[in-house]
C-alpha positions in Angstrom: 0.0 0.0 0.0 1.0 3.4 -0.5 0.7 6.1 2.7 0.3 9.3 2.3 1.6 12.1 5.3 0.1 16.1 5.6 2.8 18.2 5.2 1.5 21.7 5.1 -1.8 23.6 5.6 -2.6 27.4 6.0 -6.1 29.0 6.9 -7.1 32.3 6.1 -11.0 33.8 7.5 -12.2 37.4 6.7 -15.3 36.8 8.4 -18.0 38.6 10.3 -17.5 36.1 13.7 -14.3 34.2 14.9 -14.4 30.5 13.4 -11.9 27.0 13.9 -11.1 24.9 11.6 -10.7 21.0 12.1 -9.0 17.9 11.0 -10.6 14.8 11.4 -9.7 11.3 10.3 -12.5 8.7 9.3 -15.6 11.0 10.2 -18.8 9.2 9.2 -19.8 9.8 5.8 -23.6 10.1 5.2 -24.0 10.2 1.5 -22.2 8.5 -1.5 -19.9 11.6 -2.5 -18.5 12.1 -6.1 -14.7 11.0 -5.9 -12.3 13.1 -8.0 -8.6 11.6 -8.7 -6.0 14.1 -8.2 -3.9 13.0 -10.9 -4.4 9.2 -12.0 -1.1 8.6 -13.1 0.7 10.0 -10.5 -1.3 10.0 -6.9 -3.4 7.9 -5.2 -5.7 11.1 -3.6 -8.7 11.5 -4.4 -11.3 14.3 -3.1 -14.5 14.9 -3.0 -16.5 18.6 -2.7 -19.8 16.9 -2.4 -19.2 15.1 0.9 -22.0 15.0 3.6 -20.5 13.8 7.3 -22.1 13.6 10.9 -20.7 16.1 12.3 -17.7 15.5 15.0 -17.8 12.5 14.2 -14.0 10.1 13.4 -11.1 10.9 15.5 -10.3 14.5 15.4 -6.6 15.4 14.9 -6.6 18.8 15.8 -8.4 22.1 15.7 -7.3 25.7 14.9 -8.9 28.5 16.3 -9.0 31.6 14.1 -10.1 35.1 14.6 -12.7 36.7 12.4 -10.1 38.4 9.9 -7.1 35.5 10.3 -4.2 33.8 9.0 -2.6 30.6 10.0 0.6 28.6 8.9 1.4 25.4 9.9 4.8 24.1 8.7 6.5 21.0 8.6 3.6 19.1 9.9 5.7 15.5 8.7 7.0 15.8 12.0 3.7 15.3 13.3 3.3 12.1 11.6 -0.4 12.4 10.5 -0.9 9.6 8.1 -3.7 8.3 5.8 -3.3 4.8 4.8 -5.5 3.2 1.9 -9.2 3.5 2.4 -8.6 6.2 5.5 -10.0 9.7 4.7 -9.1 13.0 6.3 -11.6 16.2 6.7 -11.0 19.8 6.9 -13.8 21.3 8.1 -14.8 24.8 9.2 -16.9 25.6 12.5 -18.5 29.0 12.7 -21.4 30.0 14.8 -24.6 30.5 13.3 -24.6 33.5 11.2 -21.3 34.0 10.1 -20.6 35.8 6.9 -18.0 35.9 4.6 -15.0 33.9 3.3 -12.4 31.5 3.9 -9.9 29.4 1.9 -7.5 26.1 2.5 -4.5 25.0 1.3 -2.7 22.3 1.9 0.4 19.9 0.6 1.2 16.3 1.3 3.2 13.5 -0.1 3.0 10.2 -0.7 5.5 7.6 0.0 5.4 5.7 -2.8 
């Protein structure tokens, strides 16, 4: 099998009330999602936009807290060790309270040792 290990994210909010995001492994999926490959050739990632979970459900990894208008880095999160392994899946998911306007964005890097 081939496991793949988070090695970057960063959060940014500009948003009308403070919010956190989350990373979860495994949460309980209540739909049948569309799966997208990242690149067929190349990766075994696939992703899916259309995902419907219970929420705080799976075994949370950790949380961010961020401010209404935030940034957040994290770095070098291999040293962390957060794995997927085949058939595992990993959520990032936003909490805000009811109400909350505006926007937000994700990015994120990994590898896979193939």
């Amino acid at each position: 099998y081939i496991q793949s290990m988070l090695t970057l994210l960063s959060f940014n909010t500009d948003l009308s009330k403070s919010s956190s995001w989350e990373l979860r492994k495994n949460m309980t999926i209540t739909n049948t999602p569309t799966w997208t490959d990242v690149d067929t050739d190349n990766s075994t990632i696939e992703y899916s936009t259309d995902m419907t979970v219970t929420t705080d459900s799976g075994e949370l990894v950790f949380a961010v807290p961020l401010g209404k208008i935030d940034r957040v880095l994290l770095e070098s999160l291999e040293n962390q060790e957060i794995e997927l392994l085949p058939q595992e899946t990993m959520m990032l998911t936003i909490k805000t309270p009811l109400g909350t306007t505006g926007t937000y964005d994700l990015s994120f890097k990994w590898k896979e040792l193939f």
